[in-house]
N, C-alpha and C positions, 0 to 999 in steps of 0.2 A: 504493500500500500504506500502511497507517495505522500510527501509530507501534507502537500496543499489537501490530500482527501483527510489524513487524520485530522487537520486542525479541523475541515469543514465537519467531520462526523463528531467531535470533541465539540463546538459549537453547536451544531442540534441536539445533544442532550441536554446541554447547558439551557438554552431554550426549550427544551419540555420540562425541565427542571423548576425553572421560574417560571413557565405556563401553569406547571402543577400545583406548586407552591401559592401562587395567586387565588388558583381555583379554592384549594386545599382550606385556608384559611377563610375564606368571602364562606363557603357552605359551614364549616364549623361554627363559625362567627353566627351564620344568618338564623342556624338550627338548634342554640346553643338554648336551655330556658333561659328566661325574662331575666334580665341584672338588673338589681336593685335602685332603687333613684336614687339620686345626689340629692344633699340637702346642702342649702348655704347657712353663715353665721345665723339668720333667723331665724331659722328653721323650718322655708318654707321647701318643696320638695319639687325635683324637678324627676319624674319620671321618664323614664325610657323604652317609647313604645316599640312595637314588630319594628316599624315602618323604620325606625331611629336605629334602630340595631342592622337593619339590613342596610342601612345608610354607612354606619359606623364600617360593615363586613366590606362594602363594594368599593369606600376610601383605602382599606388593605388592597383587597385587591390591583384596581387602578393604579396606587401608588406601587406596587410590585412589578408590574407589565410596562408602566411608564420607564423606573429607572434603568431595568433592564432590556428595554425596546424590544419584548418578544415576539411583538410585532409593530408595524410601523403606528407613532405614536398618535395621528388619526384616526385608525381604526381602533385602537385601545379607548378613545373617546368617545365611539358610535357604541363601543361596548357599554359603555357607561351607560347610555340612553336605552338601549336593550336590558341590561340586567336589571333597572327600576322597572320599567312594564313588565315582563319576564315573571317576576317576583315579587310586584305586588305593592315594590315601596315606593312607587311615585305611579301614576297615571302615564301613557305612553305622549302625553298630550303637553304634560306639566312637561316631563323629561327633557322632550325634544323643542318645545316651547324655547326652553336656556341655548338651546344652540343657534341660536338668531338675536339674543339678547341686545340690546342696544349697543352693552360693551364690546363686545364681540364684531358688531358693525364699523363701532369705533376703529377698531384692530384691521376691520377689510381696510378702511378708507387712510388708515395711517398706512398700510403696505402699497395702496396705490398711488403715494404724494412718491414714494418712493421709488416706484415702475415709472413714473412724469418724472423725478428727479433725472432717472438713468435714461430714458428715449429721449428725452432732449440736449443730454449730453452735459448737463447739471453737474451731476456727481462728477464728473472726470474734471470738470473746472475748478469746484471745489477741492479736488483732492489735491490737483495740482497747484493749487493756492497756498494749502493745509502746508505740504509737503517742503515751497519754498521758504519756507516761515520755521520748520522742523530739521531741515536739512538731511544729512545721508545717518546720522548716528539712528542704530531703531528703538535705540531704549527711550529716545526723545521723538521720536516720533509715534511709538506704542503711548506718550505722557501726552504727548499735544490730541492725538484720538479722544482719549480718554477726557481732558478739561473740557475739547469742545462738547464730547456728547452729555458732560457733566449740566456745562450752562447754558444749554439748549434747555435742560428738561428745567431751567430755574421757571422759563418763559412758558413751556408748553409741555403739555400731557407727556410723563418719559418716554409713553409709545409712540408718541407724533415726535419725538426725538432721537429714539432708538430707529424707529425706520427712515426718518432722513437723514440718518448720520451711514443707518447699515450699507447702502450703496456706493458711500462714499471710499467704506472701508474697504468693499471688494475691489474698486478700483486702485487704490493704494496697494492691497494685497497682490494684485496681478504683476505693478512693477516688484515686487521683491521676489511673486514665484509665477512666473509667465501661467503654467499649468496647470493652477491653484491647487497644488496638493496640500494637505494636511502638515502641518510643519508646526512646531510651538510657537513660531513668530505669530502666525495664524490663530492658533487657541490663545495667545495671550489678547490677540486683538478684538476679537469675536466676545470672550468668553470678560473682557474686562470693560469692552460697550454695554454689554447686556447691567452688570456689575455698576459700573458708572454711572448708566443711565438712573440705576435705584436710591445712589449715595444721592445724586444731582436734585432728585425730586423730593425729598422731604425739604428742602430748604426754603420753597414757597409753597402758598396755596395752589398754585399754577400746577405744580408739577405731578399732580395726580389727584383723584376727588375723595381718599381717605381723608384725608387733610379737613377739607370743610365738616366730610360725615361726622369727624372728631372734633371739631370745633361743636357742631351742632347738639352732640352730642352732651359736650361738656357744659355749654350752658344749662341744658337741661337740669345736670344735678346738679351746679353750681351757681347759677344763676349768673357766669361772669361771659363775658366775650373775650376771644382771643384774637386779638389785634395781627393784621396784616403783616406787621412789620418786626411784630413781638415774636413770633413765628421764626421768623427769620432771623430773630438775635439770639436765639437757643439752638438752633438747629445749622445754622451758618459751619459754625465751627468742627462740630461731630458730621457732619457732611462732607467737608472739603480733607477732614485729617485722613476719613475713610477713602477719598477717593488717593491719597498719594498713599497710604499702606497698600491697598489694590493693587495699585503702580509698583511697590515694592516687593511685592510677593509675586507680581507675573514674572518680573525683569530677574528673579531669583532662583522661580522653580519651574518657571516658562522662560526663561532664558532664549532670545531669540541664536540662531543658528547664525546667522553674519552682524558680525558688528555694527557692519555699515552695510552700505548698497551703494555701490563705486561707480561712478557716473552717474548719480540718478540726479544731481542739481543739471547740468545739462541736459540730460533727456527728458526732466520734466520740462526743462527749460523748451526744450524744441516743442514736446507736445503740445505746452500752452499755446507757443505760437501758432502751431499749424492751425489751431482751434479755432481762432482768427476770432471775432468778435462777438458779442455776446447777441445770437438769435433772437426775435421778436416772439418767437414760443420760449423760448429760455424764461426771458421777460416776464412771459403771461405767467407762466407757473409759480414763478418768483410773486410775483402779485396776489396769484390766488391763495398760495401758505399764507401770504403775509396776512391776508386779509382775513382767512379762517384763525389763525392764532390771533391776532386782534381781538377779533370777537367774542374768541376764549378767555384772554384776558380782560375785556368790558366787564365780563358778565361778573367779577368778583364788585366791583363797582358801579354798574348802572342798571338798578333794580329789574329793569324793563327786561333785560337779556335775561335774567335768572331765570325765570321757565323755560328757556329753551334746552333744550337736551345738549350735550356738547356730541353725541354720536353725532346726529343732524347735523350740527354744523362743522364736524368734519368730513360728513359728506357730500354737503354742497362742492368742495372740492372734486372729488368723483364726477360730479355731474358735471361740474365746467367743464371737465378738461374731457370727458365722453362728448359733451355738446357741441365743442368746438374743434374735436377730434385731432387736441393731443394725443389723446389714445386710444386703439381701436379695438377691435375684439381680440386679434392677437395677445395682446396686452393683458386683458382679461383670462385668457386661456392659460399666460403665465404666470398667474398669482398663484402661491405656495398654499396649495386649498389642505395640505397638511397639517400645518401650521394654524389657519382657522379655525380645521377641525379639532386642533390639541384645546387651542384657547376655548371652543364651545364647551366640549367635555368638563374641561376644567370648572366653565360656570356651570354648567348641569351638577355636576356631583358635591360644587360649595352650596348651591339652592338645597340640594337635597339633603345636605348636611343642618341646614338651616330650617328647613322647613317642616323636617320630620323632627326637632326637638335637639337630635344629635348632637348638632355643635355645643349648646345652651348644657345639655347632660356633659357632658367633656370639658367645658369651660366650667362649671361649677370642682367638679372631681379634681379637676387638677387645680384650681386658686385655693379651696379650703384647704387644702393637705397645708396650707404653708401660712393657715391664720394665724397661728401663734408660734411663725417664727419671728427672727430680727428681722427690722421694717427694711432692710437691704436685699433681705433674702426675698420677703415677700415682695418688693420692687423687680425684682430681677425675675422671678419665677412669670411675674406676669407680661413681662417683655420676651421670655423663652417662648412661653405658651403662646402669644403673637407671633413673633416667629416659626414655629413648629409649620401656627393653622395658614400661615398666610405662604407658604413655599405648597399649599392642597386648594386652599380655594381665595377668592378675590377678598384683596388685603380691606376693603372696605367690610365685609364680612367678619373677617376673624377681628376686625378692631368694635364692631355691631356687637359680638358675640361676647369681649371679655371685657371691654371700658366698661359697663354699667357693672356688673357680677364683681371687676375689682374695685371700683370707686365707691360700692356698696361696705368692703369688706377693709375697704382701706382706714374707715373711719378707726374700725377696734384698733385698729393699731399705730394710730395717732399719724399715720402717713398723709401727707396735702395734695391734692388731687392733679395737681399742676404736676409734679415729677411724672405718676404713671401716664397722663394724657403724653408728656413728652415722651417717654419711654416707650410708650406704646407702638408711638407715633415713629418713634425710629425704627424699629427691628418689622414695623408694618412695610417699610419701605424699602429693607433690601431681604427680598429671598432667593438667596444665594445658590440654591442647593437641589430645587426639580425645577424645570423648564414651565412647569403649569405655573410656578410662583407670580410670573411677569411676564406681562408682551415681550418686552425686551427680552427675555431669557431666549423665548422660541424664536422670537425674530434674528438672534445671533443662531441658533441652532440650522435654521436655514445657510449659514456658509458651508457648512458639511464639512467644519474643523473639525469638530470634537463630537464624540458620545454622550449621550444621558450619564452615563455611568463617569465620564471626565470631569463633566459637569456639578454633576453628585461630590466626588471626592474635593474638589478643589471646595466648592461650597462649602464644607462641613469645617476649613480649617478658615474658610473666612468669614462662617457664623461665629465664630469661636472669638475668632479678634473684634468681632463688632460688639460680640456680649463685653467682652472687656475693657473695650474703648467705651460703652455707654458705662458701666461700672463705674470707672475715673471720671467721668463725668458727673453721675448722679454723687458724688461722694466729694469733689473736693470744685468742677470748674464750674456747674452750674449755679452751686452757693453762691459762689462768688459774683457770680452775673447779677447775683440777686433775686434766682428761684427760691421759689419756698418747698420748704423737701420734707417738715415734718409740721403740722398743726402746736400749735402753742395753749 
């Protein structure tokens, strides 16, 4: 037998293995008797129904088949929508309902600014811009990717900044490897936008709608607003330290393969030229972003915009540029419908997670365990348990699911509500560790550097440095700013 068939026959067990494994636990899980409710500090009880349990059984699942890609990770999300109807914990109606979801639309219409970025030749201007400004070193030019896809997302949704930064990057990437094969210069640059994009967006309201949900939220039990700008004076700093530790850890353990790229200021130099002036479709499309983030940005300050959905007005974009045929069906043919179908799944199975009690049971279980520890432990535990739920389902969810359940429980322990809303609100925004965590995760999963399972690993050592960077923070820098971190 030749080596190429043992590794292929070595890889198909390994895949019925985590096929089995996935199956294995989701039917034990689904057939298991009733588990007991969670009760919080009150004592009031949150039961756990069929519906919630097979919710609980089919997040094992999915999350099994996802890191392991036992199949392409698409149809691991049609599964999703199958094993609720199938089994009784979701209607086939409710299921398949979330994979159209508004956010979801959001996510088409951000990959298409990005198909108009690259058919008009956009991206290649940019990059060659990017590039003259970063020069031939790639550990500086893996840094300069990185800040711009950072303060893009300060301005706009980190997916309408992870997909117009991603085209930029495959074009950069093609001068370092004509053939775009998989190379760590490659994973450091893919897997550190995805990454970037997360740090970038807690720093304003802008950069994603957990933000407001959690503002919204906080009023409620606080009765206070959190200021536009106040935002930005806590989160400035624990955003930008995490986007150069990112930096430091690709350039270490992703170590690009050439130091430099030897001739690349002249041959970008030439490409610019040839490029010759900037198109009057170039133009248009430039106008129609501009015009669509505009209006994303109004809506935090002019009442009127508030009702509008921001899917919608990312899709206005789509429509101009189909209407005035930037792009034609071709176009549409090449959207990464994999990719769509990860991100639908993803929202079907945090609905269901939400809607059959599940999360609420799971959120209770894990904050009480740690009422009567030190108020640092219980800080932290509730920033993990953000963490955990928002790398499974939409970070505006798993922050639905635990702000209220911890700002409940934060009282007995003399903790002020301001730290965990901030806490929250950080490890909400970067899930490092499965591709379903963030548009941006799948949206880099599309260069075909790296695997779920590369993704996975690297994740796990860079949740670790962000538990610790907010740690130092809640403990010694954010006092000083003049957070209030324990009730008096």
């Amino acid at each position: 037998m030749s080596a190429t068939t043992e590794s292929q026959s070595k890889f198909e067990w390994k895949r019925l293995f985590f096929i089995l494994l996935g199956l294995g636990l989701f039917l034990l899980l689904y057939y298991m008797p009733p588990i007991k409710a969670a009760v919080d500090p009150s004592g009031k009880e949150f039961p756990l129904s069929r519906e919630g349990q097979g919710a609980i059984a089919l997040f094992l699942l999915a999350g099994i088949w996802w890191v392991f890609e036992v199949v392409p990770i698409g149809v691991t999300s049609i599964a999703i929508g199958v094993f609720q109807a199938l089994f009784g914990i979701r209607s086939a109606k409710d299921a398949f309902r979330d994979f159209m979801d508004p956010s979801v639309m959001f996510i088409f219409g951000s990959v298409v600014v990005g198909l108009a970025f690259s058919k008009t030749g956009l991206t290649k201007r940019l990059a060659y811009k990017m590039l003259q400004l970063a020069g031939e070193n790639t550990k500086i030019i893996l840094l300069g990717c990185l800040v711009v896809t950072a303060s893009l997302a300060h301005f706009m949704a980190h997916t309408a900044a992870a997909a117009t930064v991603f085209p930029i990057l495959l074009a950069i990437y093609s001068l370092y490897d004509e053939e775009n094969r998989p190379s760590k210069f490659g994973k450091a640059l893919f897997i550190g936008m995805a990454y970037a994009a997360g740090a970038g967006s807690i720093i304003t309201f802008l950069g994603a709608a957990r933000g407001p949900a959690a503002a919204g939220m906080f009023k409620e039990f606080t009765g206070r607003d959190v200021g536009f700008f106040e935002l930005t004076k806590y989160m400035f700093l624990v955003g930008w330290l995490m986007i150069f530790l990112i930096w430091g850890y690709l350039v270490i353990f992703l170590k690009p393969e050439k130091e430099r790229i030897v001739g690349l200021k002249e041959r970008v130099k030439r490409l610019a030229e040839q490029q010759g002036p900037m198109t009057i479709q170039e133009k248009f499309v430039i106008f129609s972003v501009v015009l669509v983030v505009v209006l994303m940005g109004l809506q935090s300050f002019v009442p009127a915009l508030k009702p509008l959905d921001r899917s919608a007005i990312m899709l206005i974009s789509t429509l101009i540029f189909f209407l005035f045929r930037v792009l034609t069906v071709k176009e549409l043919e090449d959207i990464p419908w994999n990719i769509i179908l990860l991100f639908s799944g993803a929202m079907s199975i945090g609905f269901c997670l939400w809607k059959t009690g599940a999360a609420q049971w799971l959120a209770v279980n894990w904050l009480v365990m740690f009422q009567k520890s030190h108020w640092l432990v219980f800080v932290m535990s509730i920033a993990t348990f953000v963490l955990i739920m928002t790398n499974f389902i939409m970070n505006v969810a798993a922050i639905a699911i635990s702000l209220p359940v911890s700002l409940v429980i934060a009282k007995y322990l003399n903790v002020a509500p301001d730290v965990i809303f901030y806490a929250s609100l950080v490890t909400a925004g970067m899930p490092f560790v499965l591709l379903i965590g963030a548009a941006p995760n799948a949206i880099a999963y599309e260069s075909k550097q790296f695997t779920p399972g590369e993704f996975f690993k690297h994740g796990i050592v860079m949740s670790i440095v962000l538990l610790l960077v907010l740690c130092i923070f809640i403990v010694s820098i954010w006092p000083i700013m003049g957070m209030q971190i324990l009730l008096k």
